[in-house]
Structures are given as structure tokens and as C-alpha cells.
RODO-2510 file (C-alpha; in nm, 4 decimals, decimal comma):
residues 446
     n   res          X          Y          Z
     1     x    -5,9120     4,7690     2,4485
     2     x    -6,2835     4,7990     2,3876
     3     x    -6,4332     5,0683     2,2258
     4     x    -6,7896     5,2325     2,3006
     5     x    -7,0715     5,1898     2,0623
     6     x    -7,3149     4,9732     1,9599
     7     x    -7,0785     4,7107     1,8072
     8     x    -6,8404     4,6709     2,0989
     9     x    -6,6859     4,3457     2,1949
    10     x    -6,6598     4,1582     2,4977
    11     x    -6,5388     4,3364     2,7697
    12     x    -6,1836     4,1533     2,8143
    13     x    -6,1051     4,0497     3,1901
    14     x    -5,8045     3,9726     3,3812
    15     x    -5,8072     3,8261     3,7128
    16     x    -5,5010     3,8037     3,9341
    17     x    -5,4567     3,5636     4,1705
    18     x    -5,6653     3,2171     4,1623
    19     x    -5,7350     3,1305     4,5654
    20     x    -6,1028     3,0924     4,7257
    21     x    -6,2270     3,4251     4,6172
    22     x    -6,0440     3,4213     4,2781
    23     x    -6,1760     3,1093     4,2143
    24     x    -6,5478     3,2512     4,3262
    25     x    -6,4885     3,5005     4,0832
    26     x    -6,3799     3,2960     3,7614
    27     x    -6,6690     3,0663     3,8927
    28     x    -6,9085     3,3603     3,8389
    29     x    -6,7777     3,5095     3,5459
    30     x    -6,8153     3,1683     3,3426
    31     x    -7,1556     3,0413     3,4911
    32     x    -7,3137     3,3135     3,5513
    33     x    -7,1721     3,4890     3,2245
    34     x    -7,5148     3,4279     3,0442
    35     x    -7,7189     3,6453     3,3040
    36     x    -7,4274     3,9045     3,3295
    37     x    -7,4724     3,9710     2,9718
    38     x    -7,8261     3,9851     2,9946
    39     x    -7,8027     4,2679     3,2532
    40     x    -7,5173     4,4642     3,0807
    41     x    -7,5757     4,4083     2,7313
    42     x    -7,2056     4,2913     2,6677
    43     x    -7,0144     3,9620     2,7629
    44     x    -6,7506     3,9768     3,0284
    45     x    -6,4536     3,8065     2,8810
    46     x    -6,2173     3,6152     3,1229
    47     x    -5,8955     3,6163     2,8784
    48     x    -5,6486     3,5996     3,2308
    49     x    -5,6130     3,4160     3,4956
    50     x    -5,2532     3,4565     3,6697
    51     x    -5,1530     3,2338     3,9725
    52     x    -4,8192     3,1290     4,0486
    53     x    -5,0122     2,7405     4,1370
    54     x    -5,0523     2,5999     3,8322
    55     x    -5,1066     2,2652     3,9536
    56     x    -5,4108     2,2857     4,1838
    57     x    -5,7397     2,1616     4,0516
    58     x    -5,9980     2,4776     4,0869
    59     x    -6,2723     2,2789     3,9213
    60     x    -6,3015     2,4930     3,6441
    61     x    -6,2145     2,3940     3,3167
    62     x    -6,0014     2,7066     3,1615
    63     x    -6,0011     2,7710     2,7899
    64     x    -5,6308     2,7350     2,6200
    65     x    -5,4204     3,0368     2,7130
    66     x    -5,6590     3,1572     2,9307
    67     x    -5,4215     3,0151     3,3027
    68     x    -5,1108     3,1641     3,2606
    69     x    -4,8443     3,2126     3,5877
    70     x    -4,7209     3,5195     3,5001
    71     x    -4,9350     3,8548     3,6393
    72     x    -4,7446     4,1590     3,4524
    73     x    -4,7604     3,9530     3,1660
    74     x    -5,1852     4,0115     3,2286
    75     x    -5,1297     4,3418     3,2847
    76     x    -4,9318     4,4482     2,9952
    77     x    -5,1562     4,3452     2,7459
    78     x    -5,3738     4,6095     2,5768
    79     x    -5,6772     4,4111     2,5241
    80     x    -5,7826     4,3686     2,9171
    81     x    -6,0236     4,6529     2,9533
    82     x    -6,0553     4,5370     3,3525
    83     x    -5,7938     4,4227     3,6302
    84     x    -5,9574     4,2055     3,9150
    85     x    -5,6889     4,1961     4,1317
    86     x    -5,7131     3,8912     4,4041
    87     x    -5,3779     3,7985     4,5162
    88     x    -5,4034     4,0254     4,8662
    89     x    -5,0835     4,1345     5,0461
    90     x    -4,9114     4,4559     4,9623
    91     x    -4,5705     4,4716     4,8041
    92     x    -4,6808     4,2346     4,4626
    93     x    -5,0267     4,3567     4,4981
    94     x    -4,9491     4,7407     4,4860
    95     x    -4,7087     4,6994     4,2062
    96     x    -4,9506     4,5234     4,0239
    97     x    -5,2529     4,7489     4,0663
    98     x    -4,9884     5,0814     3,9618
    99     x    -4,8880     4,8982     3,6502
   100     x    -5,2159     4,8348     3,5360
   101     x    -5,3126     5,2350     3,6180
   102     x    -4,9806     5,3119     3,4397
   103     x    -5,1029     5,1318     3,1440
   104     x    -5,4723     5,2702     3,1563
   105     x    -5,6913     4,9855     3,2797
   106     x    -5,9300     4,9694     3,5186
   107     x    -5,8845     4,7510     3,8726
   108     x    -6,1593     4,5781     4,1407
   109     x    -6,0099     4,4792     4,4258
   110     x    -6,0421     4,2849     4,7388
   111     x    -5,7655     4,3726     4,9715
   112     x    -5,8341     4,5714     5,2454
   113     x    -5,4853     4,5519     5,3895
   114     x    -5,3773     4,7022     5,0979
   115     x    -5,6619     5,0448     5,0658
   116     x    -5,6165     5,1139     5,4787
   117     x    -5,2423     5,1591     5,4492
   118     x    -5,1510     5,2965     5,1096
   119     x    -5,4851     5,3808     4,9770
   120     x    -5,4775     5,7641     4,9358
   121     x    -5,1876     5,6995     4,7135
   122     x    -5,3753     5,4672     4,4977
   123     x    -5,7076     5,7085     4,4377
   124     x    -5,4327     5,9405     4,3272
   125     x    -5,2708     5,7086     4,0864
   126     x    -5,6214     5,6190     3,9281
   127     x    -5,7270     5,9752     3,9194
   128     x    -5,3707     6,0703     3,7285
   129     x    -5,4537     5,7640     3,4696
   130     x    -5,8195     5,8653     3,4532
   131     x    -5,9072     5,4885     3,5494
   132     x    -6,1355     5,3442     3,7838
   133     x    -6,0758     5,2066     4,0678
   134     x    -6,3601     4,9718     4,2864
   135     x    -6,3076     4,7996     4,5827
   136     x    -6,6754     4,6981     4,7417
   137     x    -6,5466     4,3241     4,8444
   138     x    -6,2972     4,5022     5,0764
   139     x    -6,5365     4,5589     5,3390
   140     x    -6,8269     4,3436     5,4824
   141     x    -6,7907     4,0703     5,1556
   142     x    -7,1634     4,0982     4,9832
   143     x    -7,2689     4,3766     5,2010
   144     x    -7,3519     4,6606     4,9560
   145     x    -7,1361     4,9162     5,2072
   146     x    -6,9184     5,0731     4,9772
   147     x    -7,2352     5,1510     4,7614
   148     x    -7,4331     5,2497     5,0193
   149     x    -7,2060     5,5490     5,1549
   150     x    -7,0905     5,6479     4,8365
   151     x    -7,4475     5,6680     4,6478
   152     x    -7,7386     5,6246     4,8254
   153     x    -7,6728     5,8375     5,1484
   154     x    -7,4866     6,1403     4,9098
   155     x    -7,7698     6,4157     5,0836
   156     x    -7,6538     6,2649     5,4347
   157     x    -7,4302     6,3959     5,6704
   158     x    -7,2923     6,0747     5,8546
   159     x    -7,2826     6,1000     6,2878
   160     x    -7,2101     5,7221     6,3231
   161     x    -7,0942     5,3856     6,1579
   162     x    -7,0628     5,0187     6,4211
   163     x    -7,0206     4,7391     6,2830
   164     x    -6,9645     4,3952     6,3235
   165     x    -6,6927     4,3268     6,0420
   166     x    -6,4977     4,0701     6,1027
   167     x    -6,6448     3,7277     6,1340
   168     x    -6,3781     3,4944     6,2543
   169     x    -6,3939     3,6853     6,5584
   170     x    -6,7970     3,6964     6,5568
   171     x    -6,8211     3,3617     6,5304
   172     x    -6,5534     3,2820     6,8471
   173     x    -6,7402     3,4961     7,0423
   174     x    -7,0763     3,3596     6,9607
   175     x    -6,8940     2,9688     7,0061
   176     x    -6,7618     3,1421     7,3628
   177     x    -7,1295     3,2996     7,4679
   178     x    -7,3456     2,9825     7,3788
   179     x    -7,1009     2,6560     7,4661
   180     x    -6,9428     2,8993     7,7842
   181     x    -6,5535     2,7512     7,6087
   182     x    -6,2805     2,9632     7,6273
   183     x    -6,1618     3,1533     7,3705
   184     x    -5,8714     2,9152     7,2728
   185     x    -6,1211     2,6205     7,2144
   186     x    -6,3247     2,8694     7,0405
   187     x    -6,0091     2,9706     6,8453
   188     x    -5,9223     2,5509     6,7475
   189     x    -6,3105     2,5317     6,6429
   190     x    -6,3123     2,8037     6,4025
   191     x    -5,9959     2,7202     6,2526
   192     x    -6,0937     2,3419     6,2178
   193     x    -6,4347     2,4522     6,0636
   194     x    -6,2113     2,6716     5,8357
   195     x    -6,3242     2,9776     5,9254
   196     x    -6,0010     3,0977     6,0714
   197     x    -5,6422     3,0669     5,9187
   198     x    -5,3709     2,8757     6,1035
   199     x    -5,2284     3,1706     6,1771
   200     x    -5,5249     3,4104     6,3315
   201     x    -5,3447     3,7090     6,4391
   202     x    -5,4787     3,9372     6,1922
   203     x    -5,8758     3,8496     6,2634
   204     x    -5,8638     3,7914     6,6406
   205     x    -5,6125     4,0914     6,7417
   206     x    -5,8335     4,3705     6,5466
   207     x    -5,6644     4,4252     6,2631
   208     x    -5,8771     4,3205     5,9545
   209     x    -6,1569     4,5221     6,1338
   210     x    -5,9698     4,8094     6,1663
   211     x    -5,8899     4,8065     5,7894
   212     x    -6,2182     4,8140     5,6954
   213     x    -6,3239     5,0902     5,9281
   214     x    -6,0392     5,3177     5,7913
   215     x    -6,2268     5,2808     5,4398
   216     x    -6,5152     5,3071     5,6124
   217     x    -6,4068     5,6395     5,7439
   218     x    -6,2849     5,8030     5,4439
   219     x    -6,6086     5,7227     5,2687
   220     x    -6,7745     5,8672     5,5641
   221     x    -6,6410     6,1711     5,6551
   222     x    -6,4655     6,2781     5,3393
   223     x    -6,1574     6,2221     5,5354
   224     x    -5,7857     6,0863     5,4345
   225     x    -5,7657     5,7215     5,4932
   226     x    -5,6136     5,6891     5,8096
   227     x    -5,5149     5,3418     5,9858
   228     x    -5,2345     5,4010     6,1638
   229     x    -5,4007     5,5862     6,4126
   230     x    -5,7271     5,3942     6,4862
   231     x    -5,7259     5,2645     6,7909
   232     x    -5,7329     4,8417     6,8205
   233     x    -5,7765     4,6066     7,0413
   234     x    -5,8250     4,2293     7,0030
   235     x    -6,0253     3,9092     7,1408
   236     x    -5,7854     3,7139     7,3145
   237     x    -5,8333     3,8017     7,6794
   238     x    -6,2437     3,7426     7,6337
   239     x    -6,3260     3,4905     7,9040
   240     x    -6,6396     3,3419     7,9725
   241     x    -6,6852     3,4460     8,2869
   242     x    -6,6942     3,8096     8,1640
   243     x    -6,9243     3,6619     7,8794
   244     x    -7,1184     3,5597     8,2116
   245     x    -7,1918     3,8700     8,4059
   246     x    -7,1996     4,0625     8,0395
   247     x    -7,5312     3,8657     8,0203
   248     x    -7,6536     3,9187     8,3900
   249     x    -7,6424     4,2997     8,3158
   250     x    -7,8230     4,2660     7,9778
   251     x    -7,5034     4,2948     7,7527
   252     x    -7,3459     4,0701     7,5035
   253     x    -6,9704     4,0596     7,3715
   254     x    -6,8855     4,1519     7,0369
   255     x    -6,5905     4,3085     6,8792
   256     x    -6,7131     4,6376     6,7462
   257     x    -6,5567     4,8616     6,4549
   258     x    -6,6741     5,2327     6,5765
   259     x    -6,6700     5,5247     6,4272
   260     x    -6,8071     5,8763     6,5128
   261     x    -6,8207     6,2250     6,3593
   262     x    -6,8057     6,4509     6,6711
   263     x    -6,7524     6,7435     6,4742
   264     x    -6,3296     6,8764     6,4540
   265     x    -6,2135     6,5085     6,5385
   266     x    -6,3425     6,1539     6,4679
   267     x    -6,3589     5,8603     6,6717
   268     x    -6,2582     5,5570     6,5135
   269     x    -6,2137     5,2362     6,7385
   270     x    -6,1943     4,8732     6,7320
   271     x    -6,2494     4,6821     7,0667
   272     x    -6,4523     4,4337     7,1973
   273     x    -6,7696     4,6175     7,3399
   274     x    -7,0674     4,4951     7,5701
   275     x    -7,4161     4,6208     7,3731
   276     x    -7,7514     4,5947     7,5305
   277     x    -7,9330     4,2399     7,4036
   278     x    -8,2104     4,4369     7,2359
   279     x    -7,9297     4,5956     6,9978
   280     x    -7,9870     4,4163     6,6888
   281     x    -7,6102     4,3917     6,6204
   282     x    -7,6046     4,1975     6,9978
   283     x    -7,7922     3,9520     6,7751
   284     x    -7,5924     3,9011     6,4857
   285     x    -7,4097     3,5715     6,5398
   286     x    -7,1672     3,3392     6,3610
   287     x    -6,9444     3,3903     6,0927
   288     x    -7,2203     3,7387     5,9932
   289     x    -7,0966     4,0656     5,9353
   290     x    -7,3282     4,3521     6,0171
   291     x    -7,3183     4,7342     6,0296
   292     x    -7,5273     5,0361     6,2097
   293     x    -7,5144     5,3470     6,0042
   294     x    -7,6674     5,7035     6,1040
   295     x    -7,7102     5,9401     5,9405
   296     x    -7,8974     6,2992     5,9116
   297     x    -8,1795     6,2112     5,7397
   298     x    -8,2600     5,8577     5,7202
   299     x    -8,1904     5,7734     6,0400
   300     x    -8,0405     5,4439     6,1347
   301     x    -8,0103     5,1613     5,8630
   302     x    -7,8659     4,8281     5,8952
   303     x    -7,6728     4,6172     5,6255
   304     x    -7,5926     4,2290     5,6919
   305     x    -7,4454     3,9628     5,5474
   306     x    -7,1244     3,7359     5,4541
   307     x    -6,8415     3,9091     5,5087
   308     x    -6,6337     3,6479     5,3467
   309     x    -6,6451     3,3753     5,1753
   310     x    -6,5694     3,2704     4,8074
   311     x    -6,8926     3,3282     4,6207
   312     x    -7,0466     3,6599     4,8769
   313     x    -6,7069     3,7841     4,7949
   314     x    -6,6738     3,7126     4,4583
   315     x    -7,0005     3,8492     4,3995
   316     x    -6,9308     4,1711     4,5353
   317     x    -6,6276     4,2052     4,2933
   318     x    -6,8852     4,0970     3,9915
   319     x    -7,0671     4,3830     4,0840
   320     x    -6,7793     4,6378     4,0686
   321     x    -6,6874     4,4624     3,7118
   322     x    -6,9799     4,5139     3,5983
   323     x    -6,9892     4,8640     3,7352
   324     x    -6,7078     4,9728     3,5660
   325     x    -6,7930     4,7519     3,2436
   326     x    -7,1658     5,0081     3,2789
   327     x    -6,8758     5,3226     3,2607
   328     x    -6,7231     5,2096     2,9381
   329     x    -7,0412     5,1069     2,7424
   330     x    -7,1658     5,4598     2,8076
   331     x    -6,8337     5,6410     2,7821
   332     x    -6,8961     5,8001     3,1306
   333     x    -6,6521     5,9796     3,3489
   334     x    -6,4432     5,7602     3,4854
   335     x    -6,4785     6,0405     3,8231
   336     x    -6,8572     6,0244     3,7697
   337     x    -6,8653     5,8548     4,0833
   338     x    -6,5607     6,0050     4,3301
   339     x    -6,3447     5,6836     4,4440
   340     x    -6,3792     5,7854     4,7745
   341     x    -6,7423     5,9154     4,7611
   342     x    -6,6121     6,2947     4,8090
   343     x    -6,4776     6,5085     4,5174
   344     x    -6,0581     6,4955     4,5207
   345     x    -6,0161     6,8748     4,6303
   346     x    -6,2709     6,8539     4,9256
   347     x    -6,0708     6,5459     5,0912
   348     x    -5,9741     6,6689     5,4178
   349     x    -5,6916     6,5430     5,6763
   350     x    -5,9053     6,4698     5,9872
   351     x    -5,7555     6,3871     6,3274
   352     x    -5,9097     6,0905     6,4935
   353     x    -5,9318     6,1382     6,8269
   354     x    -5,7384     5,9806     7,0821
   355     x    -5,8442     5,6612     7,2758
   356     x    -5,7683     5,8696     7,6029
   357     x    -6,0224     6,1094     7,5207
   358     x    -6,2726     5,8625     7,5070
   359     x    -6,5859     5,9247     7,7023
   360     x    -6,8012     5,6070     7,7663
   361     x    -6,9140     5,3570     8,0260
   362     x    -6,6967     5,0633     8,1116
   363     x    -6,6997     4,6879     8,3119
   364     x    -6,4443     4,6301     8,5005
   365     x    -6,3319     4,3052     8,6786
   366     x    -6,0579     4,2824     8,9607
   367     x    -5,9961     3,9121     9,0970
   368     x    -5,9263     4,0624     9,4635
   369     x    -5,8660     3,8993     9,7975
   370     x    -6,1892     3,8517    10,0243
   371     x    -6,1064     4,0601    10,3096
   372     x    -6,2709     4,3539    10,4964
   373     x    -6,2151     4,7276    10,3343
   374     x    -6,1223     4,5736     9,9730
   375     x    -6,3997     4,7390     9,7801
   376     x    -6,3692     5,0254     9,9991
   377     x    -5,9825     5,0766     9,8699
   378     x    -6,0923     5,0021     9,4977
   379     x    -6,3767     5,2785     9,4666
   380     x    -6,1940     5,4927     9,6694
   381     x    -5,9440     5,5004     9,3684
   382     x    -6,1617     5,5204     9,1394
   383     x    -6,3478     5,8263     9,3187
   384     x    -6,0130     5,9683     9,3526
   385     x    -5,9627     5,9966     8,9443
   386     x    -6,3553     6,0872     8,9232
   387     x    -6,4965     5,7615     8,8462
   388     x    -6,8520     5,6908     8,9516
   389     x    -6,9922     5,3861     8,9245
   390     x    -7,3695     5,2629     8,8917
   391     x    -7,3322     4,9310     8,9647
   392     x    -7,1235     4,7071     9,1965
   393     x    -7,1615     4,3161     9,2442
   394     x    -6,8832     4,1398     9,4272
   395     x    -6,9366     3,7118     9,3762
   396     x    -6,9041     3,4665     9,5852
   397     x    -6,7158     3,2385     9,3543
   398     x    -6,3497     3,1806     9,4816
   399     x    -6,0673     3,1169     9,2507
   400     x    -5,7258     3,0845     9,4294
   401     x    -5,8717     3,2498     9,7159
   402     x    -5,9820     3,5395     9,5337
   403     x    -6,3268     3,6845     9,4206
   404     x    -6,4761     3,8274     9,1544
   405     x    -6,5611     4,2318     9,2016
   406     x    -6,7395     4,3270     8,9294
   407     x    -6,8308     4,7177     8,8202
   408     x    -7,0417     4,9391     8,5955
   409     x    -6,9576     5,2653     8,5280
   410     x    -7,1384     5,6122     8,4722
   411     x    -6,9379     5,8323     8,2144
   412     x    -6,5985     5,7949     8,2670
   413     x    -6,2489     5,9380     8,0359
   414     x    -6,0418     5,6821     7,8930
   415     x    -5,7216     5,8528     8,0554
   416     x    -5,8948     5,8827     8,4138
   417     x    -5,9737     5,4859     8,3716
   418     x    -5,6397     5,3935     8,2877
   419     x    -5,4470     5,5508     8,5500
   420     x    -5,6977     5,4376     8,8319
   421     x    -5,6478     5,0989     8,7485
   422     x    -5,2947     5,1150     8,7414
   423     x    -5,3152     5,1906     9,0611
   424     x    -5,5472     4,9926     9,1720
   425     x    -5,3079     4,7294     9,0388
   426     x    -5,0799     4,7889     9,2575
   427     x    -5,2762     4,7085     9,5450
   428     x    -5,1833     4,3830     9,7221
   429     x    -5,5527     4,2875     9,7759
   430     x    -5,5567     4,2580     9,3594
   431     x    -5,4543     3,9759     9,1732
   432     x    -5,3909     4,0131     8,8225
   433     x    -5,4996     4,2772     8,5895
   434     x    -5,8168     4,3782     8,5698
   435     x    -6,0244     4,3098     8,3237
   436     x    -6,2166     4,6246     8,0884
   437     x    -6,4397     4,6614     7,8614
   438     x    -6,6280     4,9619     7,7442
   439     x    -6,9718     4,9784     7,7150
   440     x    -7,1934     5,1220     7,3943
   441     x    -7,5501     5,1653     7,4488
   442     x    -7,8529     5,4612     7,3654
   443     x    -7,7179     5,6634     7,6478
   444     x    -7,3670     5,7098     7,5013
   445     x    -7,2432     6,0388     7,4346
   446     x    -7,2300     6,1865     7,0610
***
């Protein structure tokens, strides 16, 4: 491996997996090697690249020996200083990353998935090898978010993080609220335009977003990573009629990753969310990510940009190379920098609060039969579970002899809400289910 001092070699490179982002990455690391250099005073040597397709044409033009199909192989070998690990999944992923730990080399990686679900175990790993371990491409692509929580907001004590960060489902939701489709043609668009996979379930039903916003957390709060209990909610059942009267009341649609310090618990959400049209996330549209941070003393700042992609991506994980690359030219620390932003020992288990203890406002939409005493029954119920509501618009569009009854909330409890309108279900002057969505503006609570 390389040694520090003035005469060091090339920083030796091995990069796992070879699909769009890998490819980014290799891309970057061979044009761009020139200006890397120039900034970090050392070449970054790509001796690896493992992929199990050998046979597709990357356009790239890989030196002898440098393609090779076999990952462990790139990992046992004592002269890769850094492991850029870009195959995603778990199982081969994980095994991967705590081989190269086990054999004392550093690792960038991507994969979200993979830091929400086992990533406490991994900081440990790295911390028992003394190695680094960077992962700023796992949230928010080129968005400097990692970086930003970590380093330059260290003196702040963090109240809030929202953020727009998954951009499949931005971009459906932005096809839905200009074109008025529904969110299947949406859906067919984004996946022929090839920004959603064939198989979309984990961008449209929450669960990318809710990755990142367990890292997010962590970083945050100096909590445990913790995914399993975040509360998620997907896109499917956005119409655009809601998208509609979202817009009469001065609200767009977007799916929201929240998170909130409210002092002995944390809120940490993902659910599509009406926000007032002066919000400047209401304004962030396509395939953009964006995030809202607040914090003690500076405020609120804003990050944006391409949460995926091959080169935003890829760049991000050039940046963590060259990070760590920074670490062994100087001989620093390899904890100079805490993995997880807070020193080891003051990592706390932090419940995050329950979705039923949610206070916020909400929309609500019953499709209910046009006869006398209807609305009467429905706020009734809602009064009944102490549910006030500011604002109450019942349409004279009929569908199947049923109209539209549209509601605003004041402050209302996430349990109180769902037990009135399971009630309210039952009703035979309601057809359907209703339709809710909560509602995040400069009045909310905490």
C-alpha cells in the first residue's frame, strides 16, 4: 500500500462494480486524472475494475489487467490503498466492504440501502480496522450533504432537515402537476425517459427516501441509524385532482423526507406533503433533489442538485477518494473526521417518534353522496375526535353520483385523524377511502 512522504506513489484504486455510476466514476478517474492530481498532489491509480459483465462496451478503453470479474480478488490485494465500492444491494456488497476493512483499506460508497439498514455495524467495523469509511454519493448524488452536516454546521445544533431526495418521484409529480396525467402515465414517462427502473417500487413507495433520511438522521442528531422505524409512505394514490385543489389553496405536492429534533424523540417521516408555493422546495421540479436544513445558528440553508445520475454521482464519490487519498498523504487520523459526524462514545439510541403522535395540518378528500346532512355527519365526526377544520369546499363536479368534499385542517394528532376517518368510512354517504395528506407550512409546530 502507499506510504506517506514526499516520494509516495500513486494512490492505487479499486472500483467494484462497473454500471452507470461505476462507469461515471472510472470515466472521472481517467479524464479527469490530470486535474485530480493537480489538486492532490498524487495520481489516483485505477488498478481494478471488477464486474461480473465483461462483455458490455463502457466506452472506456481499460489498460491490460486493469477489468477483471472477480471482486475479492480486488480486495485481497495489498496494493489498493482505496475500495470504491459500486455494485449496490446488500448481501455481496456488505461482504465486500468487511473484507476490505478486514484487510485494512479504505471504502467510498454509494449504497444507501446498504448504510440505512446495517450501517451502525459498518462504522464499527471501520473504526476496529482504523479505516475510513465515506459515503457522500449515498444521499442527494452531488449535493455536498454529507459534508455539510458533518463539517461545516459542527457549532450547530440541528431543529430540522426536509428534503426533496428522491427524484424519480419529483419528477412524476412535477409530470402529474403540469400535464394534469395520472400518476401511472407519469410512472410509463419517467421510466421511458429512463429515469425510473422497470421495476419502481423502491423510488415511488418511499423507500430510497427514507434511506437517505436515516443517514441523514444519524448525522444530525448524533443518533443510531435507524430505518426500520421511520415512518413511509409512497406516491401511488397522488391523483390530479388532489394536485388540483392542492393548487387552489396555494399548495403543491411533493414527497417530502422530514426530520425534526423535538428534543427526547425525533420525527423522521417520508410522505407526500402539500407546501405553500412560496416554499422554495414547492419549486424544485424534475428529476432535482433539494434539502431545507435549520439549524441554531445559521439559520435555514438550502442545498440542490442531481441526486442521481452517472457523472453528479460519480463525482461525489471522486470527492470522498480524494478525501481519503488527502488522509493518507498527511498521515492523519483516520477518526479525524467521526464517520458519523459525532465522536463513537457520544452516539446515542434515539426513539423516533411515532407517526400517531404526529401533530400537523392535513387535506382530506371524501367522494360522498350529494344529499342533505352529508357534511353535517362528516364534521360532526371529526368534531367528535377533536378535529377542527379551517377550511371546507364541497365541488360541484359529480363522479358516479358522488362529489368531491374537500377539507383543511387546524392542528390535528395523527391518531385522532385516523380513527375519525375510519369512521367516517363507514358511513354509507362515503364512497371510497378518503384521501389525506398532511400539510407542512411556517405555522407547523416544532
Amino acid at each position: 500500500m502507499a506510504k506517506v512522504g514526499d516520494d509516495m506513489k500513486n494512490i492505487k484504486v479499486g472500483l467494484l462494480g462497473c454500471g452507470t455510476v461505476g462507469t461515471g466514476v472510472a470515466k472521472m478517474l481517467l479524464v479527469n486524472g490530470e486535474l485530480i492530481q493537480k489538486r492532490l498532489g498524487t495520481g489516483l491509480e485505477l488498478k481494478y475494475v471488477a464486474d461480473t459483465d465483461t462483455r458490455t462496451d463502457r466506452g472506456i478503453d481499460f489498460a491490460d489487467g486493469v477489468f477483471v470479474d472477480d471482486a475479492f480478488k480486488v480486495v485481497a490485494d495489498p496494493e489498493v490503498d482505496i475500495i470504491i465500492e459500486m455494485i449496490g444491494g446488500e448481501s455481496v456488497a456488505k461482504a465486500l466492504i468487511l473484507q476490505a476493512f478486514e484487510n485494512g483499506k479504505h471504502v467510498v460508497t454509494a449504497n444507501k440501502a446498504l448504510l440505512a439498514k446495517h450501517g451502525n455495524e459498518l462504522v464499527r467495523a471501520a473504526a476496529g480496522k482504523k479505516v475510513d469509511l465515506a459515503y457522500e454519493a449515498s444521499v442527494g448524488g452531488c449535493m455536498p450533504i454529507i459534508k455539510t452536516l458533518r463539517e461545516a454546521l459542527i457549532g450547530n445544533n440541528i431543529a430540522k432537515i426536509t428534503g426533496i431526495l428522491n427524484g424519480t418521484c419529483n419528477y412524476i409529480l412535477t409530470k402529474i402537476t403540469n400535464e394534469g396525467i395520472s400518476f401511472e402515465e407519469a410512472l410509463a414517462d419517467a421510466q421511458t425517459g429512463g429515469y425510473a427502473e422497470a421495476d419502481p417500487g423502491l423510488d415511488v413507495d418511499g423507500l430510497d427516501a427514507a434511506h437517505k433520511l436515516a443517514i441523514l438522521g444519524a448525522l444530525a442528531y448524533g443518533m443510531r441509524i435507524n430505518f426500520d422505524d421511520i415512518y413511509i409512505e409512497g406516491i401511488s394514490k397522488i391523483t390530479p385532482l388532489d394536485i388540483q385543489f392542492a393548487g387552489q389553496f396555494g399548495y403543491r405536492i411533493k414527497l417530502l423526507a422530514i426530520s425534526k429534533n423535538t428534543g427526547e424523540k425525533v420525527e423522521a417521516r417520508v410522505h407526500p406533503t402539500m407546501i405553500p408555493v412560496d416554499n422554495i422546495l414547492s419549486n424544485v421540479d424534475g428529476t432535482l433533489n433539494a434539502v431545507s436544513i435549520t439549524g441554531d445558528a445559521v439559520g435555514e440553508i438550502f442545498l440542490s442538485g442531481h441526486g442521481a445520475g452517472m457523472m453528479p454521482t460519480a463525482s461525489a464519490v471522486i470527492s470522498d477518494t480524494v478525501d481519503i487519498a488527502r488522509n493518507l498523504l498527511s498521515g492523519s487520523r483516520t477518526d479525524r473526521i467521526p464517520t458519523m459526524g459525532y465522536q463513537a462514545a457520544k452516539v446515542r439510541k434515539i426513539p423516533v417518534m411515532s407517526i400517531d403522535e404526529l401533530v400537523t395540518h392535513y387535506y382530506f378528500r371524501f367522494e360522498a353522496l350529494d344529499e342533505p346532512g352529508v357534511l353535517s355527519k362528516i364534521s360532526g365526526i371529526l368534531g367528535d375526535f377533536q378535529i377542527s377544520l379551517k377550511t371546507v369546499h364541497q365541488m360541484g363536479r359529480r363522479t358516479n353520483g358522488s362529489v368531491p368534499v374537500v377539507m383543511l385542517t387546524h392542528y390535528a394528532r395523527e391518531a385522532d385523524v385516523k380513527n375519525a376517518l375510519a369512521e367516517i368510512n363507514g358511513l354509507n354517504v362515503v364512497e371510497n377511502d378518503p384521501v389525506v395528506i398532511r400539510i407542512e407550512d411556517k405555522n407547523n409546530k416544532y
